[in-house]
N, C-alpha and C positions, 0 to 999 in steps of 0.2 A: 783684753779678750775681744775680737770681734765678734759683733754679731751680725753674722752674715750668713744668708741660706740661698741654696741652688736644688730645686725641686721640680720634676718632670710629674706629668699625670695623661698618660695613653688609655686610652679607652675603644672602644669601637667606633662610640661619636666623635673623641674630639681627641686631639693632640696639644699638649699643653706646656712649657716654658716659662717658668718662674724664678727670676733672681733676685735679692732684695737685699741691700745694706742700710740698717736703721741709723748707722751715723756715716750716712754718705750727705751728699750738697746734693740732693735734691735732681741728680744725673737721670736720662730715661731712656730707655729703647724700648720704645712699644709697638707692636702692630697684631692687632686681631682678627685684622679683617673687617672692621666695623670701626666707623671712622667718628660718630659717636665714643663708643668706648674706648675706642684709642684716648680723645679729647679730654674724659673723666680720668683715664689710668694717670695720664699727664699730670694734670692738674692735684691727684692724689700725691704723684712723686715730688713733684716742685715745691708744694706748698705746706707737704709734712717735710720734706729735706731728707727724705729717703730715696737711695737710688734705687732705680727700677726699670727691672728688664722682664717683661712679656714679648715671647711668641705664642701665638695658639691660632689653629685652624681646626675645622668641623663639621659636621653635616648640617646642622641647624643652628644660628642664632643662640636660641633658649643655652643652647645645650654648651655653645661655648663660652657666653657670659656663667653661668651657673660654676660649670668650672672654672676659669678663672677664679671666683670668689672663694670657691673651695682651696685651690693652691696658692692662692695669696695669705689666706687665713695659716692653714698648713707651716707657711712659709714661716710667718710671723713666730708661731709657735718654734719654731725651729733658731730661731734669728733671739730671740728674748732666754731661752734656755730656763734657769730657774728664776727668774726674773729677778734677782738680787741686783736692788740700787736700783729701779727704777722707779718712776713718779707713782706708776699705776695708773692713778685717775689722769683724766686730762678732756675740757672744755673747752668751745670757742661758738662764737657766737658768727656768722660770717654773710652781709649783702652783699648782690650779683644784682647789681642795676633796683630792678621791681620788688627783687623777695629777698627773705631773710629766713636763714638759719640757723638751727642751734642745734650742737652735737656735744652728748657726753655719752663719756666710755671709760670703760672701768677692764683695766685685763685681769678678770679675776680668776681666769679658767673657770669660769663657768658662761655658759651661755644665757641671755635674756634679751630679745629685739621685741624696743618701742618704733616702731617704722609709720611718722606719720606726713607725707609728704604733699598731701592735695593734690594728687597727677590727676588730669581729665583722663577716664580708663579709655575715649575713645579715640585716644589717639596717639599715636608712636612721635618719639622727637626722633626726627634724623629717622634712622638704618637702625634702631632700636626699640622696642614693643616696650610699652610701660612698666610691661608686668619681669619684664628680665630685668628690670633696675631692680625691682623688690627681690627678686631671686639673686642678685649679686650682692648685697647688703645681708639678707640672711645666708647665702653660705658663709660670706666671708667673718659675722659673727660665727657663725658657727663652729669654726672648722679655726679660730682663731682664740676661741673661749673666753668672749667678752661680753658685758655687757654695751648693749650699742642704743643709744635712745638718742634718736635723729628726727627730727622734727623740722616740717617746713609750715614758719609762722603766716608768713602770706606771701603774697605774687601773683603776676597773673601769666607772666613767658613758661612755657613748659621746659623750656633748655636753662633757664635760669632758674627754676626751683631745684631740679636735678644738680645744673653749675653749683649752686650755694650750699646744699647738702653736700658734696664732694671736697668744696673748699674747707665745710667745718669739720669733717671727718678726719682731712687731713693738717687742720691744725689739733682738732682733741688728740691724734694720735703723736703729732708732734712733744706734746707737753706728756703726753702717758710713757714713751716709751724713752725721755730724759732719765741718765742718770745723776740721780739727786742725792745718794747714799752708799755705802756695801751691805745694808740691810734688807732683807725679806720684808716687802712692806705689807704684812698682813701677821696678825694678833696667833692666825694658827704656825706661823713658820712657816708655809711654804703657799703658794698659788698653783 
């Protein structure tokens, strides 16, 4: 079975382009328009080993990070199906030079964000406002039905706290969405 999803999200705001294969090599085509979250989308594909193709263009920033996270999330949903045989849970701990991360996620279909990252609120990394990082982690839990509890332990670079959340997201998602079984890995039968 692949699992593989191709999912568009038009709106007034924002025009959006989401592909994703969970057992791809880690292949990318991304472009935002924001050359920050180009950097992050990258780094998600490569180092969970999922392929990943983003187009998305917008009237504002907010508007097209947030969706993205929405159709990424979407997507997953889509790509995992009834989640039979995969890990589920999946952790990683991940340094970017100064700081350190640690991500666990859980695809339980249900949603739950621990988001604690220590960004300074008054200042943007790059072409990116602090507060669309938080907005693109809870869409993407959300619209993905995960539990996501991402934590940044210390640091003091604001591109490398955000860098090290990204890397560990896309390693826990690496090990969660392994398949390790033909089984429902949950006590009720299904996720």
């Amino acid at each position: 079975m692949e699992r593989i999803a191709k999912m568009t999200r038009k709106t007034t705001e924002t025009e959006i382009l989401v592909e994703l294969n969970l057992d791809g090599t880690g292949k990318f085509e991304i472009n935002t328009g924001l050359k920050f979250m180009d950097h992050m989308l990258i780094l998600l594909s490569r180092h969970s080993g999922i392929d990943l193709k983003v187009k998305a263009s917008g009237d504002l920033t907010h508007h097209i990070i947030e969706d993205i996270g929405i159709l990424i999330g979407e997507c997953f949903i889509n790509a995992l199906g009834d989640k039979k045989g995969i890990n589920r849970y999946g952790s990683a701990f991940i340094p970017m030079d100064d700081s350190l991360a640690r991500c666990v996620i859980d695809f339980s279909g249900r949603k739950a964000l621990i988001l604690e990252l220590k960004l300074n609120e008054e200042c943007d990394i790059e072409d990116v406002a602090i507060e669309d990082i938080r907005h693109f982690f809870n869409s993407f839990a959300e619209n993905a039905k995960i539990n996501l509890h991402l934590h940044l332990l210390y640091g003091e670079d604001q591109h490398h706290k955000v860098e090290a959340a990204f890397k560990a997201l896309a390693k826990a998602i690496k090990k969660a969405v392994k398949i390790t079984s033909n089984e429902i890995p949950s006590t009720k039968g299904v996720l």
